[in-house]
C-alpha positions as CSV (number, residue, x, y, z in Angstrom):
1,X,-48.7,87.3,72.1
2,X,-47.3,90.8,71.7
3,X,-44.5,91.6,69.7
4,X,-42.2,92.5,72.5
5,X,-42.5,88.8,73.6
6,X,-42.3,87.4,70.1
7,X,-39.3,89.3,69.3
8,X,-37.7,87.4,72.5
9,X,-38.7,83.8,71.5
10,X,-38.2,84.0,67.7
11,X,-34.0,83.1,67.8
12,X,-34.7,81.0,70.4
13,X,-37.1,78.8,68.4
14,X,-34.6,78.9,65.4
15,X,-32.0,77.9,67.6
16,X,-33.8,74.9,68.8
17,X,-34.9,73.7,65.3
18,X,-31.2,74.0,64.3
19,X,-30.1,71.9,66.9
20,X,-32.7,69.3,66.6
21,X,-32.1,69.2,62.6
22,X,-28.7,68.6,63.2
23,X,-28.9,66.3,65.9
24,X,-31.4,64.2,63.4
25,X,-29.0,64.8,60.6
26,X,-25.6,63.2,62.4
27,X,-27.7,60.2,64.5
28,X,-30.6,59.2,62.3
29,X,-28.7,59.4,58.8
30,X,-26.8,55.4,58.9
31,X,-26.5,55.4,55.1
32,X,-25.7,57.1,52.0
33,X,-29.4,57.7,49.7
34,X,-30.8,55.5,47.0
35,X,-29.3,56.5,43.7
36,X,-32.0,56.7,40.9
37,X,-30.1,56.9,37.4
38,X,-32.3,58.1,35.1
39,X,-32.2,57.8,30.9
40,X,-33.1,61.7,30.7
41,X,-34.2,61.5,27.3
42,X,-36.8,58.7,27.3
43,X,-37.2,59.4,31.6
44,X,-36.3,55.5,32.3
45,X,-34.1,53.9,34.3
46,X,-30.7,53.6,32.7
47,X,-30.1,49.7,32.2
48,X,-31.6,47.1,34.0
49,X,-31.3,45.3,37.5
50,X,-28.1,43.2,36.7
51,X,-26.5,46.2,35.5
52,X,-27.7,48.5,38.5
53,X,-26.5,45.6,41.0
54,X,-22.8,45.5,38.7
55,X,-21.9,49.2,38.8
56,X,-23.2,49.3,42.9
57,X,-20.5,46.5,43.5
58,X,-18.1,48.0,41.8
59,X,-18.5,51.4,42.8
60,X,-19.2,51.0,46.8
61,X,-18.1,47.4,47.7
62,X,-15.9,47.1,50.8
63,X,-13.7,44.9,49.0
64,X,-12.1,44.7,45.9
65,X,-13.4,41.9,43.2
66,X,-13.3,41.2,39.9
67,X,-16.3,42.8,38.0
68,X,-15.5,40.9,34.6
69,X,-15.9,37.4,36.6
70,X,-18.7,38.2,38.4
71,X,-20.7,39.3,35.0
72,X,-19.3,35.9,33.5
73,X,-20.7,33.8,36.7
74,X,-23.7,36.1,36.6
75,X,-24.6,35.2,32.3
76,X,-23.7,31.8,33.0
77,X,-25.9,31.4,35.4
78,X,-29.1,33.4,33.0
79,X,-28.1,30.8,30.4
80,X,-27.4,27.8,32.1
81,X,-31.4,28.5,32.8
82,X,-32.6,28.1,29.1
83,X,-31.5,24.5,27.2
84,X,-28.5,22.5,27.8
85,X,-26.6,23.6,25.0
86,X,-27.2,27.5,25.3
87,X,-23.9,28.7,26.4
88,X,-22.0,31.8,27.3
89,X,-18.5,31.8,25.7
90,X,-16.0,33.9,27.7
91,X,-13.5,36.4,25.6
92,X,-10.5,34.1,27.4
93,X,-12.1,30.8,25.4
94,X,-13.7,31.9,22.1
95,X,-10.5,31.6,19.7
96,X,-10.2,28.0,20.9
97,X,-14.0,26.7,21.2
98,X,-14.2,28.1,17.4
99,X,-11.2,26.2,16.3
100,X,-13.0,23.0,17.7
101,X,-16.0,23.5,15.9
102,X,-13.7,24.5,12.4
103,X,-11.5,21.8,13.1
104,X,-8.6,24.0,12.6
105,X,-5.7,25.7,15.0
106,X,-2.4,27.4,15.7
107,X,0.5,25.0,16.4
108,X,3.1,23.4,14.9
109,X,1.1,20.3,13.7
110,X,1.8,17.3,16.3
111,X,0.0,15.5,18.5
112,X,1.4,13.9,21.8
113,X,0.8,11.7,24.8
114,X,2.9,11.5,27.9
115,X,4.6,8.5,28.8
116,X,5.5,8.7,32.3
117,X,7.5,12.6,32.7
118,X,8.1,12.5,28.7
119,X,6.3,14.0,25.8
120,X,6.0,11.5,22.9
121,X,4.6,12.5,19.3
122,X,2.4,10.1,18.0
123,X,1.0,12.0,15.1
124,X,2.8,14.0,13.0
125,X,0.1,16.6,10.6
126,X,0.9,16.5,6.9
127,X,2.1,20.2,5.8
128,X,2.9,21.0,9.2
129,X,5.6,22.9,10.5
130,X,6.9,19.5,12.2
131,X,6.9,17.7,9.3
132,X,8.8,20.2,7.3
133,X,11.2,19.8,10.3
134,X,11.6,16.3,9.9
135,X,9.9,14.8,13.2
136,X,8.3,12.0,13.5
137,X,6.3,9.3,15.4
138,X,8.4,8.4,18.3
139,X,10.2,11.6,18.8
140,X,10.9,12.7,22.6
141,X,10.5,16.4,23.3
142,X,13.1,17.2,26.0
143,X,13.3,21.4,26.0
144,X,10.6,23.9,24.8
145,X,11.6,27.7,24.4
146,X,15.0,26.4,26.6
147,X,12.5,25.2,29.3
148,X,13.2,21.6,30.4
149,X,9.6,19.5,29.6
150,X,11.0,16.0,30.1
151,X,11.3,14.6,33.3
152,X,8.8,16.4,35.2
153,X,5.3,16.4,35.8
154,X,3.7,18.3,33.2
155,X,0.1,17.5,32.7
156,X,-1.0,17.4,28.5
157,X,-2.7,20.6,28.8
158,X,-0.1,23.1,30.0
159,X,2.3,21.5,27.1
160,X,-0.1,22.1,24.7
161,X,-0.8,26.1,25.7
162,X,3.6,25.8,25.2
163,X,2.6,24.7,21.5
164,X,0.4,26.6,20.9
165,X,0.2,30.4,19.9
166,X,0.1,33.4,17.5
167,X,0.5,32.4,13.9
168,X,3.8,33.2,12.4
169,X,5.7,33.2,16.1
170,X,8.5,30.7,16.6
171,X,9.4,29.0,18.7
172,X,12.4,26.2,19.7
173,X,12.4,22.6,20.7
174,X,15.3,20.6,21.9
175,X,14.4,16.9,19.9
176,X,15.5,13.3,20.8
177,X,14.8,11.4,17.6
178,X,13.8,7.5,17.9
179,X,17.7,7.0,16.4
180,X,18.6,8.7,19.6
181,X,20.3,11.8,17.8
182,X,19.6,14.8,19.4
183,X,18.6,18.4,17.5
184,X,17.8,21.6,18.2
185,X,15.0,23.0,16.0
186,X,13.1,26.2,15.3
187,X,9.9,26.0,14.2
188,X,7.3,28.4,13.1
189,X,3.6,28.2,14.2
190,X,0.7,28.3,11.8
191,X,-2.7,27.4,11.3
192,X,-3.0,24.1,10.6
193,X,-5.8,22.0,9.0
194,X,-7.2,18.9,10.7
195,X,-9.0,16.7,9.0
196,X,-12.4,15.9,10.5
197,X,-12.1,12.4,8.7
198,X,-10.6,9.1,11.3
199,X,-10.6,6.6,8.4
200,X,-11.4,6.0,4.7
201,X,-11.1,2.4,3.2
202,X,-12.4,-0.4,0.7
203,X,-14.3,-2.9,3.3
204,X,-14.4,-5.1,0.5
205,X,-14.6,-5.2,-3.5
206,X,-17.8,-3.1,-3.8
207,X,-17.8,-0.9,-0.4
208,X,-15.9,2.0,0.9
209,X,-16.2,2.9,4.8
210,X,-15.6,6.4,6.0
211,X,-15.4,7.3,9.5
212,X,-16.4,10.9,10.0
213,X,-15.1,12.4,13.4
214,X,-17.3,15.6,13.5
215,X,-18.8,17.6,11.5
216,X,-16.2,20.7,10.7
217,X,-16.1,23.5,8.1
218,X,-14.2,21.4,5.7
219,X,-15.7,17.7,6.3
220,X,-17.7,17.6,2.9
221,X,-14.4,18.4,0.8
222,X,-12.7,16.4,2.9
223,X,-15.5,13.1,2.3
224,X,-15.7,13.8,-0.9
225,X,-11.9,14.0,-1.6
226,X,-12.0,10.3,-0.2
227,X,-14.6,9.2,-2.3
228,X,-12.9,10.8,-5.6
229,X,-9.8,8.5,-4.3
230,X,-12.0,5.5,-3.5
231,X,-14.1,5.3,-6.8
232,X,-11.3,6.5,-8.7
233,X,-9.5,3.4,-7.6
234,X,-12.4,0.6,-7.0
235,X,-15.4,2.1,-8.4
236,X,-17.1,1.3,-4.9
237,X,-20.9,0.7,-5.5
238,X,-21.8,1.1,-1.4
239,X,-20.9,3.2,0.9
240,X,-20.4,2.7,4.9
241,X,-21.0,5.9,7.3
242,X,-19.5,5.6,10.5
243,X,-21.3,8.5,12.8
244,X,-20.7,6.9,15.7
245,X,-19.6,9.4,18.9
246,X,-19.5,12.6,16.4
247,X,-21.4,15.1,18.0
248,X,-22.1,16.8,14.9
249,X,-21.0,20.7,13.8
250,X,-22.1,22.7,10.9
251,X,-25.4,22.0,9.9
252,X,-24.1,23.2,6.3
253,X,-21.8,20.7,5.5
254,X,-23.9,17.7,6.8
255,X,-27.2,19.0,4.1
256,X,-24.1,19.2,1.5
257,X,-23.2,15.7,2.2
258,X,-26.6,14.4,1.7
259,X,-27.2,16.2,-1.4
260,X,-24.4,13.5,-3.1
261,X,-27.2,10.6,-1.9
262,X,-30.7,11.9,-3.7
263,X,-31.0,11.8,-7.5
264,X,-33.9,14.0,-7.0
265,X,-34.4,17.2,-6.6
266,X,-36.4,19.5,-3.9
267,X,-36.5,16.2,-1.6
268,X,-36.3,17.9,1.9
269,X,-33.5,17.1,3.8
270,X,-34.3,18.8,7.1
271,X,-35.8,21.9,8.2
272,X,-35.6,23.9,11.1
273,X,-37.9,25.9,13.2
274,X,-38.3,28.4,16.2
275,X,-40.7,30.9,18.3
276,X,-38.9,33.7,16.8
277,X,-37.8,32.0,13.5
278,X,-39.8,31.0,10.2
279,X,-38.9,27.8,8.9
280,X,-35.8,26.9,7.1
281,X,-36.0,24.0,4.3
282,X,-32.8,22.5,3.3
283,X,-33.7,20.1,0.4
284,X,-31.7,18.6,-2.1
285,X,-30.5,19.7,-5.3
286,X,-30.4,16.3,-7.4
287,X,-26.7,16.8,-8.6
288,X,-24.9,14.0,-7.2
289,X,-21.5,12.7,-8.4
290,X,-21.6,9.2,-7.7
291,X,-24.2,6.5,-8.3
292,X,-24.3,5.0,-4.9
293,X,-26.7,2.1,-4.5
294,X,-26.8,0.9,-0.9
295,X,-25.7,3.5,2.3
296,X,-25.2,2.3,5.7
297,X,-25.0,4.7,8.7
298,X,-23.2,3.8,11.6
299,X,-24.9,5.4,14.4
300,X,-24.3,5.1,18.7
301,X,-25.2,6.9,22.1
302,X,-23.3,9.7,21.1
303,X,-24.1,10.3,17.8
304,X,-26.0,14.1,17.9
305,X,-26.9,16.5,16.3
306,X,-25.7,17.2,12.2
307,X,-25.2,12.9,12.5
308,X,-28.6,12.7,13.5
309,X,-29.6,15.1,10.1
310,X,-27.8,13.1,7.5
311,X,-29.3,9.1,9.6
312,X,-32.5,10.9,9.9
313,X,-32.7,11.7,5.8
314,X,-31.4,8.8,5.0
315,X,-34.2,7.0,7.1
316,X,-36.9,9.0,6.2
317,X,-37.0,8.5,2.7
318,X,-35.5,5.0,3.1
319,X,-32.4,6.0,1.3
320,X,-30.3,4.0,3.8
321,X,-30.1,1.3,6.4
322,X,-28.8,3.0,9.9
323,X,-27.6,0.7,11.9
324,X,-26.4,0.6,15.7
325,X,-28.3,2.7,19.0
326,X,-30.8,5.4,19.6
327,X,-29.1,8.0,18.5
328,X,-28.3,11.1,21.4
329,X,-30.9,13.2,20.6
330,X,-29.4,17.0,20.1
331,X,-31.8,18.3,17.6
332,X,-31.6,22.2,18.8
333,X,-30.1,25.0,16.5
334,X,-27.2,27.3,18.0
335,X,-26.0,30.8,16.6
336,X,-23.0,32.3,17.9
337,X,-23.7,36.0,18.6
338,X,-20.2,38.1,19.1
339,X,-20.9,40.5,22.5
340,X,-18.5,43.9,22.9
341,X,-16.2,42.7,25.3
342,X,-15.1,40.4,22.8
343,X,-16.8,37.3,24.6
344,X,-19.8,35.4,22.5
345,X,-23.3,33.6,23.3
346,X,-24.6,30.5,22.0
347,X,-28.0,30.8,21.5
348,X,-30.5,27.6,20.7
349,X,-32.9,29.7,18.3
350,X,-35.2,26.5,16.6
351,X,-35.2,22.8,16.5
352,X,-34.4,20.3,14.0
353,X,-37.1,18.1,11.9
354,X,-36.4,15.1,9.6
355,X,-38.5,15.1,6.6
356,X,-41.2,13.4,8.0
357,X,-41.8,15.9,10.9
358,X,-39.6,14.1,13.3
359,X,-38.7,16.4,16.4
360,X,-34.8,14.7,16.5
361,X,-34.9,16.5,20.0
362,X,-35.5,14.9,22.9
363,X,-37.0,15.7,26.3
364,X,-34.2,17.3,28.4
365,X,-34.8,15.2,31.3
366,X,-33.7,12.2,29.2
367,X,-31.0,13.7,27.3
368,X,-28.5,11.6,29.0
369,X,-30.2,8.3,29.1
370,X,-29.1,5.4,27.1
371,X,-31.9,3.3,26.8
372,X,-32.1,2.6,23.1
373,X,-35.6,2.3,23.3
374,X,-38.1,4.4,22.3
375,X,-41.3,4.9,24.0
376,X,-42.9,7.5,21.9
377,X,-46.2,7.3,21.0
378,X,-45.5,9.9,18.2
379,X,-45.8,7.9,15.0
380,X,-44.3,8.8,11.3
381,X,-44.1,7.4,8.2
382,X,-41.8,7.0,6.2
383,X,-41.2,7.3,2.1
384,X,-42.4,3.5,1.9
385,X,-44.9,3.6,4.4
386,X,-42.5,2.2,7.1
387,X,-43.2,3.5,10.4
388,X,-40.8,5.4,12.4
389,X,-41.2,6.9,15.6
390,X,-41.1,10.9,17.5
391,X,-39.8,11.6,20.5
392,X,-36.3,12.8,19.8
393,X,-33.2,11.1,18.4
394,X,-33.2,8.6,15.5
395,X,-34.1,4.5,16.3
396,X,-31.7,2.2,13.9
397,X,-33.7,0.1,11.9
398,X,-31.0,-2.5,13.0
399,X,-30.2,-2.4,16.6
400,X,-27.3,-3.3,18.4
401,X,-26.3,-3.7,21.7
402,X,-22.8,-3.1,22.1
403,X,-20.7,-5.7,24.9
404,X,-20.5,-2.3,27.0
405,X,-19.4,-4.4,30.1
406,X,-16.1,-5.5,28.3
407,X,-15.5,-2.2,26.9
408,X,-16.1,0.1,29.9
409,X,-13.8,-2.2,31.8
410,X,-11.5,-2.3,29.8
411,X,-10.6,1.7,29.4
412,X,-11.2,1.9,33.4
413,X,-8.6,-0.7,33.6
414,X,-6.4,-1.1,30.6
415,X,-6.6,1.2,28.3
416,X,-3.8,3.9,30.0
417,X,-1.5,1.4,30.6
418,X,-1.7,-0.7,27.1
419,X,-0.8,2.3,25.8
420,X,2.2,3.3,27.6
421,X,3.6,-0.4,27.1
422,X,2.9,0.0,23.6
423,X,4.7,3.4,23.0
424,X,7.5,1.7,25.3
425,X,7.6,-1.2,22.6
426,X,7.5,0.8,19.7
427,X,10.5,2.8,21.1
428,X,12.8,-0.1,22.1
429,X,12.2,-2.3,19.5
430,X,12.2,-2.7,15.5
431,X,8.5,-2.7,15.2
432,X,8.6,0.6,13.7
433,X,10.2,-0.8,10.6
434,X,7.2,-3.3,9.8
435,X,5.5,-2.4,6.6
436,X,2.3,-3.9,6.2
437,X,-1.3,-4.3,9.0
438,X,-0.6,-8.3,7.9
439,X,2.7,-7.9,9.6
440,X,1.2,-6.3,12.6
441,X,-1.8,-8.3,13.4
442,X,0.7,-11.7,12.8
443,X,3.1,-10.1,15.5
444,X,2.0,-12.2,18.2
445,X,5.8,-11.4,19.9
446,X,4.6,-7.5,20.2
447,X,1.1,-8.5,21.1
448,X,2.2,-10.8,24.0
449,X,5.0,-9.0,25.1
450,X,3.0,-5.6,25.6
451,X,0.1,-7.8,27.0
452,X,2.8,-9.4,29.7
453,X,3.6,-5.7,30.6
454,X,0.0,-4.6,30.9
455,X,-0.7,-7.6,33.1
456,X,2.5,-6.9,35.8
457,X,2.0,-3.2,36.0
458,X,1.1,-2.2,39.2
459,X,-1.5,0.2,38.3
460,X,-3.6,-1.9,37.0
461,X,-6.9,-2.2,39.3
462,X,-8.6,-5.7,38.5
463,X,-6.2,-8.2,37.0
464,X,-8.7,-10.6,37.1
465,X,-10.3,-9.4,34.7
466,X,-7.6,-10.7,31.9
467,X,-9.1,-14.0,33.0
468,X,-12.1,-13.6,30.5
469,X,-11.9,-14.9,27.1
470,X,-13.8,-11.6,25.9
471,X,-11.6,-9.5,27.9
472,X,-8.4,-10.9,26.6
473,X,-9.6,-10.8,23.0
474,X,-10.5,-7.4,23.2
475,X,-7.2,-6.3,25.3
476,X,-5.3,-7.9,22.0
477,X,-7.2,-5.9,19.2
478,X,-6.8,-3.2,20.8
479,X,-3.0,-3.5,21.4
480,X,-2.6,-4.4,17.4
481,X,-4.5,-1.8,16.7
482,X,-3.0,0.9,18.6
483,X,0.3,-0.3,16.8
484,X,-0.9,0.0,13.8
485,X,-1.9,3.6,15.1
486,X,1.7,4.3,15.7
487,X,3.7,2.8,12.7
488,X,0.9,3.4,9.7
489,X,-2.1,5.8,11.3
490,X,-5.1,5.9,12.2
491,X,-6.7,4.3,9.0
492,X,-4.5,0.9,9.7
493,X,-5.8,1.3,13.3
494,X,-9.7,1.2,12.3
495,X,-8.5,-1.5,9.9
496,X,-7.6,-3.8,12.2
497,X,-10.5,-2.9,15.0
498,X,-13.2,-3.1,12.3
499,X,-12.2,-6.8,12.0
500,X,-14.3,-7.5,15.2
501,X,-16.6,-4.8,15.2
502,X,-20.3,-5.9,15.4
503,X,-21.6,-2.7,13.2
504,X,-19.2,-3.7,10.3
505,X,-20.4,-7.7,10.5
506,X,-23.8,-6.4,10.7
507,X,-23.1,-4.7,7.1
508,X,-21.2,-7.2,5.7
509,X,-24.1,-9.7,6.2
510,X,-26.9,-7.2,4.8
């Protein structure tokens, strides 16, 4: 072709591969191009695929959402993945999942239940800002911060968050006293201590019983503060452990505990190990401050984790007699790990091991089981040659079958109702004046009078069920003891159940 020709052609070929390129361009081009962010300094890709997948949402999605909900919903998911007691703690919850575990929080010191549309205190914590303010058991909270709380629907929970708040803010409550005199307080919140023991008592002459709730950052001052008062006294020569539902807490203070039951010193207590972890010993450091001779644990379904640690020990070396069900079976190690956005994860990092080598874990898939059997084939020994068996959680050497039937009936049928009657009794009548547990269990007026209003209220599902000798028997323990629980506390109120328990008649005949 000769350049005359060629000089003709040339801008029209340009012109056509414009065209085309821009036809391509506008018609073929349905979305935006893959954006590769790059770490320039090490050439990798900045952050990972959940992160990617995050900042894409956020940046290009065709509606607006929350990106702080769906990274929660995203870990929660990652960790829900690993062990069932791996957990992701959002920013919203941390302050109040740690004051469970330490036991301690911000209020004013009470504790409440609702009868009917009316807030009733029923426990008033010494040193609190409510005590210093005179209430007591019995009190009707009728205003909160000016807002009317009595007489509506307010479910337990959205009272409490009213309670509840920063330490050193105020604020005011409008109080009808059980005298029916009427004040207006102001009260000031702070943090208050609770005490991680239910009960502490003489049984008998020579035995003390203390019933440890959980295990908290201050439960070994607080046991031992008992015991001071409780040898001091009686010079008890046994000692009763009730573990039954505490679900256990600070490793810590359940080794410090033990180390007041081994004369001895280096005897292992429990160690702990994990893929990533060496083992940990905790052993004992022979410095007790009583001579104790026999120790009984108390142990149930839902006793886990440090309660398995201290029954374990106790086992193992044939220190003590535990006595009760298969223990639950949480032998797994949790460190709390603070994240920047001011949220924290649990993380299960190694295992728990009784001194003989027990695994007190058990297989996840029968965590939740309560078959107090135990069909491991894992055999142990222990300090005496006794044998012992693996397989997670800790077998009683006495077992005992609790009359679950009665009992589970009873709180699906009873228990909500006994106890309204019985804050309606303790209102309207003198019984707040008695003096004595004697005078409360020999009340058979209260007992049939709030057993009369349990029976004709028309929530009640099964009234049928009052027909069985076990059933009433239990219904009236229960109704003395939760008295007992109003007009003296809690350690009257485990007086008087203890009575009937089958774990404390088990004791008392060993």
């Amino acid at each position: 072709m000769n350049a005359k020709y060629w000089n003709i052609l040339m801008p029209l070929l340009l012109s056509m591969v414009l065209v085309i390129g821009m036809y391509l361009g506008i018609h073929l081009q349905k979305s935006e191009p893959t954006i590769i962010l790059n770490d320039i300094e090490n050439n990798q890709p900045l952050g990972n695929s959940l992160d990617e997948i995050i900042r894409y949402i956020d940046a290009k999605y065709v509606d607006t959402v929350s990106i702080d909900t769906l990274q929660n919903e995203a870990i929660q998911s990652i960790v829900e993945k690993l062990d069932p007691f791996s957990t992701f703690i959002p920013s919203n919850e941390l302050e109040e999942t740690n004051d469970e575990l330490d036991g301690d929080f911000v209020g004013i010191g009470v504790d409440y239940n609702m009868l009917r549309d009316t807030m009733i205190l029923i426990h008033i914590f010494k040193n609190g800002p409510a005590e210093k303010a005179g209430l007591k058991t019995g009190c009707k909270i009728l205003e909160i911060n000016n807002t009317p709380v009595a007489g509506k629907k307010f479910n337990k929970d959205s009272l409490l968050s009213k309670i509840r708040g920063a330490e050193g803010s105020s604020l005011t409550m409008n109080v009808l006293f059980p005298n029916n005199e009427k004040k207006n307080l102001e009260l000031v919140r702070k943090e208050i201590k609770s005490s991680s023991i239910d009960a502490a008592y003489m049984l008998n002459n020579e035995m003390c019983y203390v019933k440890i709730e959980a295990f908290t950052e201050n439960t070994y001052t607080e046991v031992m503060d008992q015991l001071d008062k409780y040898h001091n006294s009686n010079k008890f020569k046994h000692l009763v452990i009730d573990l039954r539902n505490n679900h256990g807490g600070f490793l810590q203070q359940a080794t410090k505990l033990l180390n007041q039951f081994f004369n001895e010193k280096d005897k292992m207590l429990v160690y702990t190990k994990g893929r990533s972890k060496n083992q940990t010993e905790y052993k004992s450091t022979g410095k007790p401050f009583y001579q104790i001779d026999k120790i009984y644990v108390l142990v149930n379904s839902e006793s886990a984790s440090a309660s398995e640690i201290v029954a374990g020990a106790l086992q193992d070396w044939d220190r003590g007699k535990i006595i009760g069900e298969k223990t639950f079976g949480k032998g797994l190690v949790q460190e709390q790990y603070e994240l920047m956005n001011g949220a924290a994860l649990r993380l299960t990092t190694a295992k728990y091991y009784t001194p003989s080598g027990r695994c007190i874990q058990k297989p996840y898939d029968q965590l939740y089981s309560v078959n107090s059997q135990n069909n491991s084939k894992e055999v142990f020994k222990t300090s005496s040659g006794r044998t012992v068996y693996g397989g997670g959680g800790i077998t009683p050497d006495i077992l005992i079958s609790e009359d679950t039937a009665t009992i589970y009936a009873f709180y699906d049928n009873y228990y909500e109702v006994m106890k309204d009657a019985c804050l309606d009794y303790f209102l309207k009548s003198n019984i707040k004046e008695l003096k004595s547990i004697d005078d409360i269990e020999n009340n058979n007026t209260a007992t049939n009078y709030i057993k009369n209003a349990v029976l004709n209220n028309k929530n009640i599902k099964d009234k049928k069920l009052l027909q069985s000798p076990k059933m009433s028997k239990y219904l009236d323990i229960n109704i003395k003891s939760y008295l007992a629980d109003l007009i003296l506390g809690k350690n009257a109120s485990y007086q008087i159940l203890n009575k009937q328990d089958p774990y404390i008649l088990k004791v008392l005949e060993n």
